[in-house]
C-alpha positions as CSV (number, residue, x, y, z in Angstrom):
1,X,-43.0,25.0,40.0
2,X,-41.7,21.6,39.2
3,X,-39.7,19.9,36.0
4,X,-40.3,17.0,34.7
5,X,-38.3,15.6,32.3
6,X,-39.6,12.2,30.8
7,X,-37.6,10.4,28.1
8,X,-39.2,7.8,25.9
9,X,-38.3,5.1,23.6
10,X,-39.0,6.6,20.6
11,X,-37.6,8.9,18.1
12,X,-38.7,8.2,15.1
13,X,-42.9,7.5,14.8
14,X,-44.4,11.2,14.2
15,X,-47.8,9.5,15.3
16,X,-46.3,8.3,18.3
17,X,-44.7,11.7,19.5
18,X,-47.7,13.6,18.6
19,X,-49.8,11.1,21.0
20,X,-47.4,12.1,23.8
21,X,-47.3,15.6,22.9
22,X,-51.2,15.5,23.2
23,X,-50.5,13.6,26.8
24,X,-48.4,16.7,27.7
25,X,-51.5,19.2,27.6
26,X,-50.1,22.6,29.0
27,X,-47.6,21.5,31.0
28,X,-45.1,21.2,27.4
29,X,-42.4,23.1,27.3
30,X,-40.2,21.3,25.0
31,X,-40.0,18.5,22.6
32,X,-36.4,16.8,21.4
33,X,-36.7,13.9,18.9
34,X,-33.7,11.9,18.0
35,X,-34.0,9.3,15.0
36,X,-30.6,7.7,15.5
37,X,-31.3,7.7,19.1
38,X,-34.4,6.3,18.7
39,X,-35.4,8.6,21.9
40,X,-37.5,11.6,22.8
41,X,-37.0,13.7,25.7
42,X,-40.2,16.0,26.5
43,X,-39.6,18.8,29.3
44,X,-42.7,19.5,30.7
45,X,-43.2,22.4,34.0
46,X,-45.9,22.9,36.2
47,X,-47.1,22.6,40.0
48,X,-47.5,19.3,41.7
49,X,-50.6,18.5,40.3
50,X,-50.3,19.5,36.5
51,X,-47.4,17.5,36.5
52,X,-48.3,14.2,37.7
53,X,-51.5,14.2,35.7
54,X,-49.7,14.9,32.7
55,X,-46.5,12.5,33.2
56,X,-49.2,9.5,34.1
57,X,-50.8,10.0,30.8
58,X,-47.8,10.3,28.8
59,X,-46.4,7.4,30.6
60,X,-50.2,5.5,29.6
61,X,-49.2,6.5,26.0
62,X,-45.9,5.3,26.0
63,X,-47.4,1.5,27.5
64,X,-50.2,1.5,24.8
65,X,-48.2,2.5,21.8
66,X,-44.6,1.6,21.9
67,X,-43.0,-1.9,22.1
68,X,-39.6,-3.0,23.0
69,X,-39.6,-5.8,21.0
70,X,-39.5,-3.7,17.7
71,X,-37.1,-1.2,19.3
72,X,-34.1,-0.3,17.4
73,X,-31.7,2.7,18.2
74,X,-28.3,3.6,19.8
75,X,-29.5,5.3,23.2
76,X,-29.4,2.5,26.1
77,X,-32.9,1.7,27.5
78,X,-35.0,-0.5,29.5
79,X,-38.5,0.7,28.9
80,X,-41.2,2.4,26.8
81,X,-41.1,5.3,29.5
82,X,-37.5,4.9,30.5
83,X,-36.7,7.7,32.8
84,X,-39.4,10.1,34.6
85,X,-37.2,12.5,36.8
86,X,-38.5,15.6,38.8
87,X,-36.5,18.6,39.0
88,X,-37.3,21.4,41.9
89,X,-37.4,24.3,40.5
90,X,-39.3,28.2,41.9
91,X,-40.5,27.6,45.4
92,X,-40.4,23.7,45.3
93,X,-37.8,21.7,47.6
94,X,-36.2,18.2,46.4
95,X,-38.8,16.8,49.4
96,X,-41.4,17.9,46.9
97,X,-39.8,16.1,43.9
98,X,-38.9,12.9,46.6
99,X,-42.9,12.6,47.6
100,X,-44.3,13.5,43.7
101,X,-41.7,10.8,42.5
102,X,-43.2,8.1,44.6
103,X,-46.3,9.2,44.8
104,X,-46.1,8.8,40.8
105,X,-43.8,5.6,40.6
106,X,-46.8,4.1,42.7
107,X,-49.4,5.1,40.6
108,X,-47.7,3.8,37.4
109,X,-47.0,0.5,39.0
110,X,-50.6,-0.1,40.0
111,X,-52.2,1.1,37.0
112,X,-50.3,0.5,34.2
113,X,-48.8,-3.1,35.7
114,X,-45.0,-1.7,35.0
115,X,-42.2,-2.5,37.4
116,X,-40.6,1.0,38.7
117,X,-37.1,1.0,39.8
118,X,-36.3,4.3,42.6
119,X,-32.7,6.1,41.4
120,X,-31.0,9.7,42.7
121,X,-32.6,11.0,45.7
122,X,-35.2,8.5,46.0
123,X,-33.1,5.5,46.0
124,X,-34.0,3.1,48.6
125,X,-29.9,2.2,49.1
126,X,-26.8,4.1,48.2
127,X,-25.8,1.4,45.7
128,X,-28.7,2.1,43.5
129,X,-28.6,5.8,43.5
130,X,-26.6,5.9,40.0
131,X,-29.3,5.2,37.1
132,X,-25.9,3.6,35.2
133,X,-26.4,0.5,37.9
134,X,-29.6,0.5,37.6
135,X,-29.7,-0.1,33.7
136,X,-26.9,-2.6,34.5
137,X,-28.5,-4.8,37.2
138,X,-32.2,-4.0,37.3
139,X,-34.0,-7.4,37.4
140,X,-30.4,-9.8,37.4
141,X,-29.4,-8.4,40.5
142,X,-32.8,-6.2,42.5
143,X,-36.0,-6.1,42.6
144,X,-38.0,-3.1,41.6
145,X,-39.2,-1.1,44.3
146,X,-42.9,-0.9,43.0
147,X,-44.8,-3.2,40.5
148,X,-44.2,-6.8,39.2
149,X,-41.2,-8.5,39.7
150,X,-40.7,-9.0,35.9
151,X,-40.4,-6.6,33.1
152,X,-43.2,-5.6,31.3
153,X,-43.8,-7.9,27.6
154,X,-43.8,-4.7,25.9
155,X,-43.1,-1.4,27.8
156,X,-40.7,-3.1,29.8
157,X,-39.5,-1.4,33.0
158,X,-39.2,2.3,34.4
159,X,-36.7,4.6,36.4
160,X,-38.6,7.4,38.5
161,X,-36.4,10.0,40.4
162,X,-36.1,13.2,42.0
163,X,-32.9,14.9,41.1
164,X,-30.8,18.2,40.4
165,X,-31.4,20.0,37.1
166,X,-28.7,17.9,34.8
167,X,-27.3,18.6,31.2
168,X,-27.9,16.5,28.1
169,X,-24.9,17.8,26.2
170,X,-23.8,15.6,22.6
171,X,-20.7,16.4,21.2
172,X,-20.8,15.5,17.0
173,X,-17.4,14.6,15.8
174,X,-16.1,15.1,11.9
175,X,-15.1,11.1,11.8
176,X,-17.9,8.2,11.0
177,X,-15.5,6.1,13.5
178,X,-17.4,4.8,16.6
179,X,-14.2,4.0,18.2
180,X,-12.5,7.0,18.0
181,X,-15.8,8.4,19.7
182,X,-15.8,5.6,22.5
183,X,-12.0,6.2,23.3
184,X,-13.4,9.8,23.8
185,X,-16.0,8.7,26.2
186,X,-14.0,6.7,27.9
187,X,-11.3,9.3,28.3
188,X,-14.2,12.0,29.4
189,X,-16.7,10.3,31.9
190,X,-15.6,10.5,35.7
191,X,-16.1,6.3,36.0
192,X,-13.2,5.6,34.2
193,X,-11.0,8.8,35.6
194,X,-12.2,11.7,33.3
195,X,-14.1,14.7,34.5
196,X,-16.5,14.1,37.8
197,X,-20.2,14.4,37.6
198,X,-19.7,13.5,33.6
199,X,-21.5,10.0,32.3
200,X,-20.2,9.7,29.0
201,X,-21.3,7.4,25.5
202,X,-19.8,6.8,22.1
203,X,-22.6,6.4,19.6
204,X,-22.6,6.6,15.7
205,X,-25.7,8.9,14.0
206,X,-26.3,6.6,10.7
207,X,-28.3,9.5,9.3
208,X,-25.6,12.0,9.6
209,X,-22.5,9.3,9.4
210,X,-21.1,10.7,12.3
211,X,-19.7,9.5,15.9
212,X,-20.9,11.5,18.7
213,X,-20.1,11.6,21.7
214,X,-23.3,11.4,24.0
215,X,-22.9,13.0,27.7
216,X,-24.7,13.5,30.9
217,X,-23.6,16.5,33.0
218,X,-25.3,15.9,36.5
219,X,-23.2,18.9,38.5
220,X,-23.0,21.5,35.6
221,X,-21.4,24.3,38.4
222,X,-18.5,21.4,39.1
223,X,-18.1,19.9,35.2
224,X,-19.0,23.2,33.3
225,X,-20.0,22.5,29.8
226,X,-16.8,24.7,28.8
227,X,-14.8,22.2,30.2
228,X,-16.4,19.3,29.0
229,X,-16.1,20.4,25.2
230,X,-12.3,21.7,25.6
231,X,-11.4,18.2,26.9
232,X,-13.4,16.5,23.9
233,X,-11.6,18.9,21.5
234,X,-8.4,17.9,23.1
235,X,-9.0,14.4,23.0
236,X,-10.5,14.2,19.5
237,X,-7.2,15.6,17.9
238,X,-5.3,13.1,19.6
239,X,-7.2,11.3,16.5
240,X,-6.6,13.5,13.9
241,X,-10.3,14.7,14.2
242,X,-12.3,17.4,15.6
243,X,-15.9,18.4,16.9
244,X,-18.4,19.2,13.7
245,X,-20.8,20.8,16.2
246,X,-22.4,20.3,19.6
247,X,-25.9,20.4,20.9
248,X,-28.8,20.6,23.9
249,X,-31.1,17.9,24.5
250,X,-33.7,19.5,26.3
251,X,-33.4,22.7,28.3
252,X,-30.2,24.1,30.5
253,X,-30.1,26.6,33.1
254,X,-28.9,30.2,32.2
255,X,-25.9,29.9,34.4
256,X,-24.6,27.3,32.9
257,X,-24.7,29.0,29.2
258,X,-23.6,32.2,31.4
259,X,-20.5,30.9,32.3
260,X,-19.5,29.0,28.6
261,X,-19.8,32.8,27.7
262,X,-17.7,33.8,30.0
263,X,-14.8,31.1,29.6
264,X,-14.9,31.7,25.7
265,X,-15.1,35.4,25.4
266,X,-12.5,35.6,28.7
267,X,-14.9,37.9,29.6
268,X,-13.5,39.8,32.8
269,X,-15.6,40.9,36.1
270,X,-18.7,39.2,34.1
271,X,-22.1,39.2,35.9
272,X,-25.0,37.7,35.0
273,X,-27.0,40.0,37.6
274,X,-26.1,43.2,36.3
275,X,-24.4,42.6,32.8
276,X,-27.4,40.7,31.2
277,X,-29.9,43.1,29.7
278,X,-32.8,40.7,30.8
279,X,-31.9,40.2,34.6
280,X,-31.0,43.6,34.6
281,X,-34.9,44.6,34.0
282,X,-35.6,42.2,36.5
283,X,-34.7,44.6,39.2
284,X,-37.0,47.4,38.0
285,X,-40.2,48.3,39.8
């Protein structure tokens, strides 16, 4: 079994998202649509095959019906599809995820004429590893590693990895002040001395007329979530504010909830294994 997690320029267009939702087919698991983001992130799961089938003709919708040139929203980006990562999950290996990932970057490049750029763990050099860089330098500084040399008119360009399971975790704050929320970020993401394995933004939701701040946890077992949102609550009242609410984009692994629950609750000898009704059952013949 293998995750995919493809995120797409586009938040907003029901037509658009039920278009990629068709692409999905069976492999859908889950759908998360953000309007002020302007972004959807689709999980899909599957074997090797399912997978790639279904990311190439998502990633065919995505070239067909959205443009770049019309794209407004707050969530960085550089193309139509803007990230495909693959995620190992049962019985799969990150050598699985490294071969789909190129197998799929090549495939897209050929056939759909967009320029892929390799980040995570198949990065063709160390310095282009961290998707941040790539989103910073892409075509100034590198070529891409499959496709044209130039973005694409309208879809732009892509970023195709294979990677750990990561956590899309946004923090809402009660303040409509965008600075206060940056000032956050800055103080939270490990580039600029916060928490490792955190990448950290400070947008503002115009429907809600909120800041939030907008993270990426890529070790969740060395920058818990728990520890994330205690430093954002800390920070935030440095501003006479506070957090409003938090949220998920896309899916998280149980150990990672497991473990907020245990930190909150001060929850003594906790074990997921034995004191979770589900896992429990697990174990019965």
């Amino acid at each position: 079994m293998i995750e995919c997690i493809p995120n797409f320029s586009e938040g907003r267009d029901k037509g658009v998202l039920a278009a990629l939702e068709h692409a999905a087919g069976g492999t859908l698991l889950d759908i998360h649509a953000d309007p002020d983001h302007n972004r959807s992130v689709f999980t899909l799961i599957g074997n090797e095959k399912a997978i790639a089938e279904a990311v190439f003709a998502m990633a065919a919708e995505a070239v067909r019906l959205i443009d770049l040139n019309k794209h407004e929203g707050e969530h960085p980006r550089m193309g139509a599809v803007d990230v495909i990562p693959f995620v190992p999950l049962k019985g799969a290996a990150m050598s699985d995820c490294v071969a789909l990932a190129n197998e799929a970057a090549k495939r897209i490049a050929r056939e759909l004429s967009l320029p892929v750029f390799l980040y995570e763990e198949t990065a063709t050099a160390p310095e282009r590893k961290n998707l941040a860089e790539v989103r910073r330098h892409n075509f100034a500084k590198w070529q891409p590693d499959y496709g044209p040399p130039a973005p694409h008119p309208t879809a732009g360009a892509v970023a195709v990895s294979a990677r750990k399971p990561l956590i899309a975790f946004n923090i809402n704050l009660a303040t409509p002040d965008i600075n206060i929320a940056k000032k956050i970020a800055e103080a939270v993401r490990g580039s600029s001395g916060g928490l490792a394995h955190c990448k950290a933004l400070g947008m503002y939701l115009h429907a809600r007329g909120i800041a939030q701040v907008s993270m990426n946890l890529t070790d969740y077992e060395k920058t818990p979530i728990h520890r994330v949102f205690e430093l954002v609550r800390t920070e935030a009242a440095r501003y006479g504010t506070f957090i409003a609410g938090s949220e998920l984009v896309g899916l998280a692994p149980s150990r990672a909830l497991f473990d907020c629950a245990e930190h909150f609750l001060q929850m003594e000898g906790f074990d997921s294994n034995k004191h979770v009704i589900e896992n429990a059952a697990d174990r019965i013949p």
